[in-house]
C-alpha positions as CSV (number, residue, x, y, z in Angstrom):
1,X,8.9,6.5,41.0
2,X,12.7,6.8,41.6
3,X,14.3,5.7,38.2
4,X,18.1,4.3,38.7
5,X,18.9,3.9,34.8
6,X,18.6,6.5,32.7
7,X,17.4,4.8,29.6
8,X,14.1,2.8,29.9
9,X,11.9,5.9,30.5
10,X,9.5,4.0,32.7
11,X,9.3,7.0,34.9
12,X,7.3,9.4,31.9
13,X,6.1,6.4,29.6
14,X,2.7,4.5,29.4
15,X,4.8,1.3,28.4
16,X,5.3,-1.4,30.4
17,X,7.3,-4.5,28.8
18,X,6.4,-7.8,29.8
19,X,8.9,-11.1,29.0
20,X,7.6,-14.2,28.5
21,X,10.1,-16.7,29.2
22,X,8.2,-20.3,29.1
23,X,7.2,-18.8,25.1
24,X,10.4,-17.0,25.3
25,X,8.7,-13.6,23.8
26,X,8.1,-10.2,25.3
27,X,4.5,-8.1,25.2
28,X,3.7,-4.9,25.6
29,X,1.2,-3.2,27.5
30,X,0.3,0.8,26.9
31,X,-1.8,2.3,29.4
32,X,-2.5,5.9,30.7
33,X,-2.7,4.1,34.0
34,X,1.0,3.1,34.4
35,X,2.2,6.1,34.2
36,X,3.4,7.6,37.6
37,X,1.6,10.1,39.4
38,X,5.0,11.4,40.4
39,X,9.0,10.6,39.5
40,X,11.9,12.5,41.1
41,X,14.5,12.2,38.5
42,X,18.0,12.6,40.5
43,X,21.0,10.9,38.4
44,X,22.9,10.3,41.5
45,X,20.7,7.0,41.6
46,X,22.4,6.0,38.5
47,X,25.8,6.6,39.7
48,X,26.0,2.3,40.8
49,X,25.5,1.6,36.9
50,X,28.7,0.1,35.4
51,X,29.6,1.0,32.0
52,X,28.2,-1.5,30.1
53,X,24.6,-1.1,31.2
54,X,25.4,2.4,31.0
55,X,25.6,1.8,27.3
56,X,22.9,-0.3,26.9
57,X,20.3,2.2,28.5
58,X,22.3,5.0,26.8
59,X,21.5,3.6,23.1
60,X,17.8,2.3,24.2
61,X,17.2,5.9,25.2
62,X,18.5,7.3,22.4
63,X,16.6,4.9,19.9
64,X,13.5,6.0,21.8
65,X,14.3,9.4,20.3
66,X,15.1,9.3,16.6
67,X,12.1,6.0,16.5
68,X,9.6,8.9,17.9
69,X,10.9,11.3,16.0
70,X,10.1,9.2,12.6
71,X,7.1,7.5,14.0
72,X,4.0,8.3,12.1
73,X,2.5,9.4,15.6
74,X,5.2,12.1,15.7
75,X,3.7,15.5,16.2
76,X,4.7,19.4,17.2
77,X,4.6,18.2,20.7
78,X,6.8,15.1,20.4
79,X,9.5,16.6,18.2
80,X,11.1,19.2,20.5
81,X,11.3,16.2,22.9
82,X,13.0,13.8,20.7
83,X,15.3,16.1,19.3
84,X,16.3,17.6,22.8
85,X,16.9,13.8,23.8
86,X,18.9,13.2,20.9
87,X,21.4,16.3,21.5
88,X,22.1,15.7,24.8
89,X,22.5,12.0,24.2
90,X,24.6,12.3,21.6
91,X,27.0,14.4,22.8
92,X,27.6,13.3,25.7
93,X,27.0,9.3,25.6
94,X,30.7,8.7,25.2
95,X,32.3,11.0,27.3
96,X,29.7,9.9,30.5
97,X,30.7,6.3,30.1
98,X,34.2,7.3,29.9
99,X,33.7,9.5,33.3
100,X,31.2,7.8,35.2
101,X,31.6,9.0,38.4
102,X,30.9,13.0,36.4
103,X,27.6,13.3,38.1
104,X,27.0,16.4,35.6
105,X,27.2,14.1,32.6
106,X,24.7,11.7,34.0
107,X,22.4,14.5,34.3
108,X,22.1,15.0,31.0
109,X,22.1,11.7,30.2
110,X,19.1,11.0,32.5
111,X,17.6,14.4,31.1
112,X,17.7,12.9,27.8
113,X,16.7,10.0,28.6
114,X,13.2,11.6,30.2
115,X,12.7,13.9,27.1
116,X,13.1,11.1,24.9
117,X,10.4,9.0,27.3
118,X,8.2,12.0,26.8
119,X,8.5,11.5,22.8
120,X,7.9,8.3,22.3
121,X,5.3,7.6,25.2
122,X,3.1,9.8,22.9
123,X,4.5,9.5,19.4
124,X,4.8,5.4,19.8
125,X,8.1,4.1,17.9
126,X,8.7,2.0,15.3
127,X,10.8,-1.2,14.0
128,X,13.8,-1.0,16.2
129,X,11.7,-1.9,19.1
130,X,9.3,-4.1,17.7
131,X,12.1,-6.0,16.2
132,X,14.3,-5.7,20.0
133,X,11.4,-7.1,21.5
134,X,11.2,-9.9,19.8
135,X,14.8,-11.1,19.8
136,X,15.2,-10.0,23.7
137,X,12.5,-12.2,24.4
138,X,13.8,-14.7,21.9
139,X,17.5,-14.8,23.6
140,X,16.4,-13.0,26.9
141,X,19.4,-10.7,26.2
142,X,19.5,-6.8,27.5
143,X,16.9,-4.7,26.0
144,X,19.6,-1.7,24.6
145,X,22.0,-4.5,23.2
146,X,19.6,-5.5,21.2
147,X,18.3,-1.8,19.8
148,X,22.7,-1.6,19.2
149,X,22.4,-4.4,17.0
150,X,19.6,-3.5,14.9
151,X,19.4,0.4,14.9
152,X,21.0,1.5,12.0
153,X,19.9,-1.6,9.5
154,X,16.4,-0.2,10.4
155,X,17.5,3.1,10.0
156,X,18.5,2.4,6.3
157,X,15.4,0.6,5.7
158,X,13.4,3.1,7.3
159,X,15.4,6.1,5.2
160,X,13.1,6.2,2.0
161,X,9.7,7.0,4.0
162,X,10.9,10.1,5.9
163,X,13.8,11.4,4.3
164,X,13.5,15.3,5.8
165,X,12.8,14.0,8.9
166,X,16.0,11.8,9.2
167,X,17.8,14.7,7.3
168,X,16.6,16.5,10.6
169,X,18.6,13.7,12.9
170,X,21.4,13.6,11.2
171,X,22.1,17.6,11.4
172,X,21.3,17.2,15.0
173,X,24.0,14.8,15.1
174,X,26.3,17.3,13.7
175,X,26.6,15.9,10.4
176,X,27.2,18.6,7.7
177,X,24.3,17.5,5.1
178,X,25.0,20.6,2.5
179,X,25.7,19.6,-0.7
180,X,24.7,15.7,0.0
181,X,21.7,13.5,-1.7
182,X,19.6,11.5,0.2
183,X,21.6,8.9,-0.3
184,X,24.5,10.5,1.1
185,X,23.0,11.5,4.2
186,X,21.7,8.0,4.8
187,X,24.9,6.8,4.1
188,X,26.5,9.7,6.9
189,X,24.1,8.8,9.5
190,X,24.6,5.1,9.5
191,X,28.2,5.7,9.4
192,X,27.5,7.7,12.5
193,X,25.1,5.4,14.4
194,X,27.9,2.6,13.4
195,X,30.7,4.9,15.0
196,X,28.7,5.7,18.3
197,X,28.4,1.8,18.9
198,X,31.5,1.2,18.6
199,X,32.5,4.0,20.9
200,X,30.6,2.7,23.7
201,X,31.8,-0.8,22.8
202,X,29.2,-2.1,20.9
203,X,30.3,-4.5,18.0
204,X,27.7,-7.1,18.3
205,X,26.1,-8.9,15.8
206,X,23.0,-11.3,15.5
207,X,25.3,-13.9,14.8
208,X,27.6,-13.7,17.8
209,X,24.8,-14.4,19.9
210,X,23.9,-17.5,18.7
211,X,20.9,-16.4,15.7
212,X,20.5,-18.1,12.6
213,X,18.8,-17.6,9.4
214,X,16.9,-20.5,10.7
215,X,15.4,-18.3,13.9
216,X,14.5,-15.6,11.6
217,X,11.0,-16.5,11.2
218,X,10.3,-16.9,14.4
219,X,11.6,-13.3,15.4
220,X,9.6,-11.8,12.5
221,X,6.2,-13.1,13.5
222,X,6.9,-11.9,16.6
223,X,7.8,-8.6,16.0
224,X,5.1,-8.0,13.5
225,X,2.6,-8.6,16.2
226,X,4.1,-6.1,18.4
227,X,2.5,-2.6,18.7
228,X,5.6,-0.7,18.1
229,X,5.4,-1.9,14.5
230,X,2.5,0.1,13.6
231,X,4.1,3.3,13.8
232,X,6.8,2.7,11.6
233,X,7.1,5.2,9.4
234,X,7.6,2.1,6.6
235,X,5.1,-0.3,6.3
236,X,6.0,-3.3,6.8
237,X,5.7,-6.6,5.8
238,X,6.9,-9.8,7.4
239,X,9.4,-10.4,4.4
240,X,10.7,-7.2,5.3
241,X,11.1,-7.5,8.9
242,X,13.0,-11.2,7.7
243,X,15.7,-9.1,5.4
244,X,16.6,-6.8,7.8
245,X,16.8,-9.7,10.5
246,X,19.5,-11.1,8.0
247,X,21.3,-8.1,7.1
248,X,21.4,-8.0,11.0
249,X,23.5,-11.7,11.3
């Protein structure tokens, strides 16, 4: 396989995303056997992206790192991954969009992008996805808009269960956490995740593209039958999955 995004991961993962359109849902297959035998990652093939997609495989990437990272699959083999995919995502997201035709940045981007493949093809993710399946399927919109919209209200709801281990994100995202409660920290790495977005020109809500507290059911089943959910590091019910829909809107 020759990837030309740097974001979905297809060329490390055993995930292969299947949209519905007639039932206007998306399914998920995992399989050993869809991974490639071989993938030559070159991010020269990514250099016909325009920014927007750019963005959108940037942040889907990067959810596939901090969701792996928390995902009660996680382990001492997917860590170093995630949080490797998380650096070099993070710091240099922005600045790659801003310079696309920097074929040095786009390295690390696509670098990141393939660490954080080899995190969560293992380690499974969690809510974000389930919950970005759902509504891509639902709206048929792009796959990384959708993990912009939702990312940090799962992140909040998600906080409580792994509090170290999203203390661990933040620091990597160079937030200073000495001296802060939990709390705090949540509160820093939202703020963070909020700021990113924006950066890379994300200011999207549910709302804008056309959901209503009235499709919010719909979505929820839907993502609680997706695999992704299972590794969540919060259980979750469908009432759950429903609130953070609507703090979503």
């Amino acid at each position: 396989m020759i990837p030309t995004t740097a974001g979905t991961s297809a060329d490390v993962s055993q995930f292969v995303i299947i949209s519905n359109q007639q039932e206007r849902m998306k399914f998920s297959i995992v399989s050993k056997a869809v991974v490639p035998d071989v993938s030559l990652i070159d991010p020269e093939t990514t250099q016909g992206m325009d920014p927007f997609l750019s963005a959108c495989t940037g942040i889907d990437a990067l959810v596939h790192a901090i969701e792996a990272f928390v995902s009660t699959g996680h382990g001492p083999l997917t860590d170093p991954h995630a949080l490797e995919a998380m650096r070099l995502i993070n710091g240099n997201l922005v600045q790659m969009i801003a310079n696309p035709s920097d074929i040095a940045l786009r390295e690390k981007i696509m670098l990141g992008s393939m660490q954080a493949g080899l995190a969560f093809s293992n380690a499974i993710l969690g809510a974000v996805h389930a919950m970005s399946h759902s509504l891509g399927g639902f709206l048929d919109l792009p796959h990384g808009l959708c993990n912009a919209v939702l990312v940090e209200h799962v992140v909040a709801f998600n906080y409580s269960a792994a509090p170290e281990r999203f203390k661990v994100i933040a620091e990597t995202f160079g937030i200073d956490c000495r001296g802060l409660n939990q709390r705090q920290i949540c509160g820093r790495l939202v703020e963070h995740l909020i700021a990113l977005k924006r950066a890379i020109g994300f200011h999207e809500t549910l709302g804008l593209h056309g959901v209503s507290s009235s499709d919010i059911p719909f979505l929820s089943q839907h993502a609680m039958g997706d695999p992704c959910i299972l590794t969540n590091p919060r259980e979750s019910s469908q009432r759950d999955v429903e609130v953070v829909y609507g703090e979503a809107l």
